[in-house]
C-alpha positions in Angstrom: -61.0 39.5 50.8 -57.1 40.2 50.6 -55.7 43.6 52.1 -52.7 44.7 54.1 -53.1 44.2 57.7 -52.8 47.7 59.6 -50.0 48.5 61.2 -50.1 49.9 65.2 -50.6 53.7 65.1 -48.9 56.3 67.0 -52.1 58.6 66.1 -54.4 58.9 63.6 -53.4 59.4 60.0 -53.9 62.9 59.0 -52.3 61.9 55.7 -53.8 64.7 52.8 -53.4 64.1 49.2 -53.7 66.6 46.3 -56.4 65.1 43.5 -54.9 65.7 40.3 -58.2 65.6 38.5 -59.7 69.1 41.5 -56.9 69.9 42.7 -58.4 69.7 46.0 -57.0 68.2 48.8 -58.3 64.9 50.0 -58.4 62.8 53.1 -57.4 58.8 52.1 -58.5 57.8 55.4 -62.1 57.0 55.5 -63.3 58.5 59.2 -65.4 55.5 59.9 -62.5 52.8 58.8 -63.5 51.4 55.6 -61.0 50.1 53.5 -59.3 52.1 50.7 -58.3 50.6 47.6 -55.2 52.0 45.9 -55.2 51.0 42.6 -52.4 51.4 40.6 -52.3 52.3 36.4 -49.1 51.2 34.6 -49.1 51.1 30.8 -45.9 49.1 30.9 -42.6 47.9 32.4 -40.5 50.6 32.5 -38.6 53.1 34.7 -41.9 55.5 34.6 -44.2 53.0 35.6 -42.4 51.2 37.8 -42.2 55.2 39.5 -45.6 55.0 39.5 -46.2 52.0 41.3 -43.6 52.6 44.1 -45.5 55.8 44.5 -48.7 53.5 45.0 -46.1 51.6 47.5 -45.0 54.6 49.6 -49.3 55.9 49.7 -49.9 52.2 51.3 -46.9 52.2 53.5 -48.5 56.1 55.1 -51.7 54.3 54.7 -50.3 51.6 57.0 -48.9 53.5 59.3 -51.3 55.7 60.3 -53.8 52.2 61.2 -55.9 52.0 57.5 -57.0 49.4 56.4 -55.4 49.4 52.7 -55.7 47.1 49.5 -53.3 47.7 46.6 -54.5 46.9 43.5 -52.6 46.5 39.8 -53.8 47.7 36.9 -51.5 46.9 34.1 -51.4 47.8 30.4 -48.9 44.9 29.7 -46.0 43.4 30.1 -47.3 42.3 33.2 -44.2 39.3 34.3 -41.0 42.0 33.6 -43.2 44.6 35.8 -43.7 42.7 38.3 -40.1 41.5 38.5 -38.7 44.9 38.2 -41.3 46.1 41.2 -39.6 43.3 43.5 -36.3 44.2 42.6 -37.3 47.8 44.2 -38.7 46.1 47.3 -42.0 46.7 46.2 -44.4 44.6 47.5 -46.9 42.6 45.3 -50.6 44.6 44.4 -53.3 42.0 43.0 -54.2 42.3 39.4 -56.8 44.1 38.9 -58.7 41.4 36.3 -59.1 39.2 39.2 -60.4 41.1 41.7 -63.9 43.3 42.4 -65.1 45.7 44.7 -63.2 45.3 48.3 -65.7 44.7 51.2 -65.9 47.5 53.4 -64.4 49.6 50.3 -65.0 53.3 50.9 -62.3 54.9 49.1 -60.4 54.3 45.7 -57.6 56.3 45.4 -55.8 55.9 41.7 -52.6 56.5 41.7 -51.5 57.3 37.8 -48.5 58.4 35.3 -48.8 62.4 34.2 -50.8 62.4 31.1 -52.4 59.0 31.3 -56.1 58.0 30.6 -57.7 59.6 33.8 -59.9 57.3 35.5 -63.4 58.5 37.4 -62.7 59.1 41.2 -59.5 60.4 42.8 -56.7 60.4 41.0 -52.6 61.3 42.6 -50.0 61.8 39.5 -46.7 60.8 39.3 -44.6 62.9 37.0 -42.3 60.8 34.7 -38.7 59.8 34.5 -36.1 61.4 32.3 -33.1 59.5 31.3 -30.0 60.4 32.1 -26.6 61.2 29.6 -25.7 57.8 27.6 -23.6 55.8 29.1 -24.7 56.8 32.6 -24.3 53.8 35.1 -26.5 51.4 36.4 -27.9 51.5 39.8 -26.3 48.3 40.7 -28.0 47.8 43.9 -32.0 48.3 43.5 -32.6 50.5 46.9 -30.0 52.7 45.1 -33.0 53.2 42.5 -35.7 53.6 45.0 -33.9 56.0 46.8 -33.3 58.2 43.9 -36.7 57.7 42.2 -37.8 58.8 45.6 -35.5 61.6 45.8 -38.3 64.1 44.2 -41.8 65.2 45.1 -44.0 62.8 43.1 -45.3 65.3 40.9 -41.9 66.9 40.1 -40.2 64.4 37.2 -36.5 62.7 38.0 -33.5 62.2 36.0 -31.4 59.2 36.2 -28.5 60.7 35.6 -25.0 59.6 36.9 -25.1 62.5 40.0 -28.0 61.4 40.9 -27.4 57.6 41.2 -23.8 58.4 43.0 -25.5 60.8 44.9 -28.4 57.8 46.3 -25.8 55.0 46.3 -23.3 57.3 48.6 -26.2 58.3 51.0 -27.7 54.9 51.5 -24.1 53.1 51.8 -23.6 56.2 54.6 -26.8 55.4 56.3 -26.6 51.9 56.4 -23.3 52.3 58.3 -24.9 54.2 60.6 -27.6 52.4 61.2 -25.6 49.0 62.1 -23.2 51.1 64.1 -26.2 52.6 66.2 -27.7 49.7 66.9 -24.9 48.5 69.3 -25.8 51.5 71.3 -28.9 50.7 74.0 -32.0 51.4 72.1 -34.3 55.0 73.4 -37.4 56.1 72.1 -38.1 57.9 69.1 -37.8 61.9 69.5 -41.2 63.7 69.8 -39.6 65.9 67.5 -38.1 63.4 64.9 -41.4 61.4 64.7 -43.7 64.6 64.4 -41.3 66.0 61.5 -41.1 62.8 59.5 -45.1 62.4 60.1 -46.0 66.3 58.8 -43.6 64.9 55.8 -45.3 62.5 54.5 -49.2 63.3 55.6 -48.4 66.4 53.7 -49.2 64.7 50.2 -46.7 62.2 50.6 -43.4 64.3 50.7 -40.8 61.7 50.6 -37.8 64.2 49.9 -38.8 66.5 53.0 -39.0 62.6 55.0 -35.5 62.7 53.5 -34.6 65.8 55.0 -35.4 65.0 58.4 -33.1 61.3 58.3 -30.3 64.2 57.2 -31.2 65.9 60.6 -31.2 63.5 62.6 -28.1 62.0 61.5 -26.0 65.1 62.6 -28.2 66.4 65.7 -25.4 66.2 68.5 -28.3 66.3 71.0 -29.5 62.8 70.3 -28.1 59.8 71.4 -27.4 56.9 68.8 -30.3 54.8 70.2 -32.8 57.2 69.6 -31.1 57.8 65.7 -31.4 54.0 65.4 -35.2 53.9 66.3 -36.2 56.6 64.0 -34.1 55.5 60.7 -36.0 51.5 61.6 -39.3 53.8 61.7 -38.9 56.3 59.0 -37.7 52.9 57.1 -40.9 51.5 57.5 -42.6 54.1 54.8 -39.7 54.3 52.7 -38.6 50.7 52.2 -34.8 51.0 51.9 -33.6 48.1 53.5 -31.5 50.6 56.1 -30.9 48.0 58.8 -29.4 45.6 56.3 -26.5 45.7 58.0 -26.8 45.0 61.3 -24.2 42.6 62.1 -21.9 43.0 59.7 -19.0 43.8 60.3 -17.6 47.3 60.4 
């Protein structure tokens, strides 16, 4: 049966999610191990649904991370060839389609992750709020992290608008950071901060807050007190939920 091979944990995901359908807050890690299934509904190829599904991305990544076993899982109105294309263009790696598959063995948790206002589906369901467009004639993200980043750049549930600020605003941040990156790497590598990794894990296990994640790259960026190694290890790590592609650059020159 296809899943995600789990990644090496630093601790034991305490990720908690908010069910859109109770509003109670549940725990997508199964105590005992089983799999979880995230299942993703998309009722086309567009900017909203293509939020959706990197929100599905980001939950498998945490999943990942903290050592569950994980299964994403596509469940698409239409339009299925352009959706898939724009998901790899956002680095988004590929969830089977949900007409060829069946129950996961070991399953012991389906988490659906769906657009605001969608059919609801039985079980647990995490909402992504939809995207706004921005002023005609704003421009195009060019580069498709710049896109992820700034789809990311709000709590799940809170919508986003692709405006021009908000596209300079990704593009200048992940240009910066990528700089930095490849510029701290020639530095000898140190361990991630206690600090730095705690921060960036109460982020995201507190129902996958990317823009607080976000927050804490901004801190460690300008914290005199760490050295350049230890900035380069936690931007790799941090990378490894968010999916920017922030060592691109190593190598290149300055």
């Amino acid at each position: 049966m296809p899943a995600y091979a789990p990644a090496h944990a630093y601790a034991r995901c305490v990720l908690r999610i908010i069910d859109a359908r109770t509003g109670d807050s549940v725990d997508p890690a199964p105590a005992r191990r089983g799999l979880t299934r995230v299942e993703a509904h998309v009722p086309g190829s567009g900017t909203g649904s293509l939020r959706v599904l990197l929100f599905a991305d980001v939950l498998v990544r945490a999943l990942e991370l903290g050592g569950t076993p994980v299964w994403g899982v596509l469940n698409a109105g239409g339009e299925h060839a352009e959706l898939r294309s724009g998901a790899a263009a956002l680095g988004i790696r590929p969830f089977e389609d949900r007409r060829d598959v069946g129950a996961g063995l070991g399953e012991a948790q389906v988490l659906h992750v769906v657009g605001e206002g969608d059919a609801p589906p039985e079980g647990v369901r995490i909402a992504v709020a939809p995207v706004r467009a921005g002023e005609p004639g704003a421009p195009e993200a060019g580069d498709p992290a710049v896109l992820r980043l700034a789809l990311l750049s709000r709590r799940r549930g809170e919508p986003v608008t692709l405006d021009a600020a908000t596209l300079a605003g990704a593009r200048e941040t992940l240009v910066r950071w990528r700089r930095a990156v490849a510029a701290w790497a020639q530095q000898p590598s140190r361990p991630i901060p206690d600090e730095a990794r705690t921060r960036l894990r109460g982020a995201w296990e507190d129902d996958l807050d990317v823009p607080a994640v976000l927050q804490v790259l901004a801190w460690v960026e300008t914290e005199s007190e760490l050295p350049d190694g230890a900035r380069f290890e936690t931007y790799a790590y941090a990378d490894r939920l968010l999916g920017l592609d922030l060592t691109r650059d190593l190598g290149s020159p300055a």
